[in-house]
N, C-alpha and C positions, 0 to 999 in steps of 0.2 A: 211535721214541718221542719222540724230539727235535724231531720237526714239530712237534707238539702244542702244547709251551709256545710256538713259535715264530712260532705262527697269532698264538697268543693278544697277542706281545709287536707285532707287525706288524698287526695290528688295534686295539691298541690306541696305537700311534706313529702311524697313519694317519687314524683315527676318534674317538679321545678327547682332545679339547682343548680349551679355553675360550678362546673368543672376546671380546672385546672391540672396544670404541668409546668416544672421549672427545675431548671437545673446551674448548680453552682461550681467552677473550678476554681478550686482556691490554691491548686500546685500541692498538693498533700494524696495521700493514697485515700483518704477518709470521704473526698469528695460524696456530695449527695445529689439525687433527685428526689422531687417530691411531688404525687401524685394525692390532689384534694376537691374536696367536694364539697359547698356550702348550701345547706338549705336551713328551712324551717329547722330542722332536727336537730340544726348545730353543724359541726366542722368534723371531715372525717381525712386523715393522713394516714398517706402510707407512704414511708421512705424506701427507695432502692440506690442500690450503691453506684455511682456514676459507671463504674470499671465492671459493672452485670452489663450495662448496656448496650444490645446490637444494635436493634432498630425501630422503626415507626411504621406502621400501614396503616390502610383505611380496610379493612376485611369486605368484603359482600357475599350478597348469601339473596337465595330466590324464594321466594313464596308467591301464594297468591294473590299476596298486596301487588308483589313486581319486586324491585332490588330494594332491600335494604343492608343499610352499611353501619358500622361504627369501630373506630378507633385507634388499635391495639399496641400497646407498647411489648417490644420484645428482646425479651432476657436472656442468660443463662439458663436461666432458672424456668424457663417457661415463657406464657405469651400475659400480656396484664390490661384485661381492655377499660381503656381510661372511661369510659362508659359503659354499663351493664346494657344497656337498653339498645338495641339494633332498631337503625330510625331508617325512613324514607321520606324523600322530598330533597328540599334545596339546602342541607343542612354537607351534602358531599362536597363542596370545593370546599367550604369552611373545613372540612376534616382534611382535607390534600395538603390544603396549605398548611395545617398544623402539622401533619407527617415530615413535610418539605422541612419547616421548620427545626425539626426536631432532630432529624435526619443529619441536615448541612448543620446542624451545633457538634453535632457526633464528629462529622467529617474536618472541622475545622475545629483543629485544637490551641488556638488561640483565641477564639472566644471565649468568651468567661463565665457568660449568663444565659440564659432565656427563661420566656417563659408564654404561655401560649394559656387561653381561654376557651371554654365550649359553653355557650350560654346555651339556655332551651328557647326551643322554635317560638318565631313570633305568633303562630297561631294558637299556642299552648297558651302565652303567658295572655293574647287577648281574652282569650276563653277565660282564663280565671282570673282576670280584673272586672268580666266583665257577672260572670256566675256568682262570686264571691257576694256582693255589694247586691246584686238585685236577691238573691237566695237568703241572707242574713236580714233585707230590708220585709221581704215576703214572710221571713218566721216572723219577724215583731210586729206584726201588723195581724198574723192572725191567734198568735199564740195569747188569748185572754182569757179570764174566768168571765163567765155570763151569770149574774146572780137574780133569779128572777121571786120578785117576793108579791105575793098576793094577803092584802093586809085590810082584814074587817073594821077595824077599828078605826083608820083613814078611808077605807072605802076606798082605796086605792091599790093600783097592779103597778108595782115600778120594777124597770129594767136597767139594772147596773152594770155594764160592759168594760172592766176590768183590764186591760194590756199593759205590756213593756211601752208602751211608747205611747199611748194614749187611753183614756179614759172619758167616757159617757154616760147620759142616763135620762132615762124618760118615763113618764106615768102616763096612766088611766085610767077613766074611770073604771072601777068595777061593772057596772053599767052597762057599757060597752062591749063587757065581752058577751057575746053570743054563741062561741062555740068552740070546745078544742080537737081537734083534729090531728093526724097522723099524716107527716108529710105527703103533698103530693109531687113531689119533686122527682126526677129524673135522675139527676144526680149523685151516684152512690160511689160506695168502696166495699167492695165486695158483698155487693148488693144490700149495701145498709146505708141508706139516707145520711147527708151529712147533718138535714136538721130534722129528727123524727119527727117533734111533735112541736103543731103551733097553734097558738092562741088566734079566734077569728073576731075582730070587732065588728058591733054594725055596721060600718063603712065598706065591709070586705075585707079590709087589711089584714094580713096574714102576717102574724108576729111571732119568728122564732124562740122556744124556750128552751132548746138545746138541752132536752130531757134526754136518758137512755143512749146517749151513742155511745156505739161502741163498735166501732170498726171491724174487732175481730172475731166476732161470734156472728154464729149461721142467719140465714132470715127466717129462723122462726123466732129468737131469740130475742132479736130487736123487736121483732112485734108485739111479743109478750111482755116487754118492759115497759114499753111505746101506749098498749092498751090501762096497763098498772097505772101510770103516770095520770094518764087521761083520765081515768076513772077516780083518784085521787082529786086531781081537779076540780073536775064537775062536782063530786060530791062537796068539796069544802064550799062551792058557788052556789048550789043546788040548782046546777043543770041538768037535765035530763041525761039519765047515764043510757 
């Protein structure tokens, strides 16, 4: 369950960042621009010297998505795309206007400043407001130790449900149980039961004891553990094995 937030935190370190460009004349040869990037990861600059600078485009380029575009600032020295990532969608006048921008500061050498923004698409950043918080809520909720103890001497089966975020627990009679059994659930990951084996009271109730899983071994494996466990069981209850 721990993947999940960890997609979330790793697509959003690698894909949600704000981009920047700005450039300063201060009437000196030394003048700079600066091209940066803020995410999760921290702050990344890269300086270029105002007097490298030609110009701004928006590139595009075709695949089977249809046009995607991004960026690119252009040097002497080369081309420098203010974004690694070639996007599609409505994110193109926002890039035009930046170039425009960027462009008409080049052309107009009485200006002194600018400086221009590229956030990421609003459907990125809903995606992981909205991933984040339910994937993080979903692991604490099932990430818990099951401790299940069967005790001669109270005559009692109690079940201690352990998590980050919440804690429970319940008994019964010894009595009561009637029989343990090996999932019949539907249910599986690669073809192994999420709860192998459960306890049947006289009522019918099927109470999970979260014996033997184990997600990544074959289905003969789980059953061989799945039958150990039960047998175990019944002999400590002296139910019929």
């Amino acid at each position: 369950m721990a993947i999940f937030p960890t997609i979330g935190l790793l697509i959003g370190a690698f894909f949600i960042d704000i981009k920047s460009f700005s450039c300063k004349r201060q009437g000196t040869g030394n003048d700079l621009c600066q091209k940066s990037t803020v995410s999760v990861l921290g702050t990344r600059t890269t300086q270029i010297p105002l007097n490298q600078l030609l110009s701004a485009e928006v590139k595009r380029k075709y695949d089977r998505e249809g046009i995607l575009h991004r960026i690119e600032i252009n040097t002497k020295q080369g081309s420098i795309p203010l974004s690694e990532v070639w996007e599609s969608g409505g994110n193109t006048l926002k890039q035009d206007e930046m170039a425009y921008q960027i462009n008409n500061f080049l052309r107009n050498s009485q200006q002194k400043s600018f400086s221009v923004n590229l956030y990421p698409s609003a459907i990125l950043l809903i995606w992981f407001c909205l991933w984040m918080p339910l994937s993080t809520l979903f692991f604490l909720a099932v990430a818990q130790i099951r401790i299940c103890t069967f005790d001669k001497n109270l005559y009692k089966f109690k079940i201690e449900s352990k998590g980050l975020i919440s804690q429970k627990s319940s008994e019964y009679s010894l009595e009561e149980i009637s029989d343990v059994i090996i999932s019949p659930e539907a249910l599986a990951t690669n073809g192994v039961p999420v709860n192998p084996v459960y306890v049947v009271l006289n009522s019918g109730q099927k109470i999970s004891v979260y014996l033997a899983l184990d997600l990544f071994s074959n289905n003969g494996n789980w059953q061989q553990k799945a039958q150990e466990n039960i047998k175990l069981i019944k002999t400590f209850l002296g139910l019929p094995v």
